[in-house]
C-alpha positions in Angstrom: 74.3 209.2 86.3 73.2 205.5 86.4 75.7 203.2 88.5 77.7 206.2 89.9 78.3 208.0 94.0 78.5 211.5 93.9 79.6 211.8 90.2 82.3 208.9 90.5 82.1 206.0 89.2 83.4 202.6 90.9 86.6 202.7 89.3 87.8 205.9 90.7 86.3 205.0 94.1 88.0 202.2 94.5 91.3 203.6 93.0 91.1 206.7 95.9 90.0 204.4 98.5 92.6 202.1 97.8 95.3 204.7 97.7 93.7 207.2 100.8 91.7 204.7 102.9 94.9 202.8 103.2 96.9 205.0 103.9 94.8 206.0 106.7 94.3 202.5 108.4 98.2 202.3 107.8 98.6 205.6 110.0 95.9 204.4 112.8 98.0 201.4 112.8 101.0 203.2 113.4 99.0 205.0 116.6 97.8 202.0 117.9 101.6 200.4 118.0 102.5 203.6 119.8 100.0 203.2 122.2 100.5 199.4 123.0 105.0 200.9 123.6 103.0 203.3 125.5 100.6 200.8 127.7 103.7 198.1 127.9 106.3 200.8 129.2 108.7 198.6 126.3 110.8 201.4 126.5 113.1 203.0 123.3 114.4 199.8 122.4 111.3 198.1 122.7 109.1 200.9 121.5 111.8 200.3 118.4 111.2 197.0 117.9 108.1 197.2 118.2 107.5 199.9 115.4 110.0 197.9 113.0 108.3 194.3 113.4 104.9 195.6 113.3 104.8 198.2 110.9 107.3 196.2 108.5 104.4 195.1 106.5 102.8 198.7 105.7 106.0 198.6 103.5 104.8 196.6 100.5 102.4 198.8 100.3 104.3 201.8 100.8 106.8 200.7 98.4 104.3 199.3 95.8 103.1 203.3 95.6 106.7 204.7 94.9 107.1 201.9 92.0 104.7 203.4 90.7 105.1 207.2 90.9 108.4 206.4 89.9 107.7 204.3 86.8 104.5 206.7 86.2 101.9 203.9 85.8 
């Protein structure tokens, strides 16, 4: 059990975290753009824009995970 957390070794902790605790930052993102259309009043078109210029960058990651699924690596 030398060099491991709970049974896991630092491989798989870092391949979860980097799969799950992403993915969760990349949703508390997504709540704290709603909350600044919220706070601003922006409105559907802003509250639009908003969600599509800030959140445009969750999707190389969100994209790099299909790839993947779909080419099974």
């Amino acid at each position: 059990m030398e060099g491991t957390l709970f049974g896991f070794n630092e491989e798989q902790i870092a391949d979860f975290m980097s799969t799950y605790g992403v993915a969760a930052f990349i949703l508390f993102m997504l709540f704290i753009i709603g909350e600044i259309a919220f706070k601003s009043k922006a409105g559907k078109t802003g509250t639009a824009i908003l969600f599509f210029v800030l959140a445009f960058g969750m999707v190389g990651f969100i994209a790099k995970s299909v790839i993947q699924k779909m080419w099974g690596i």
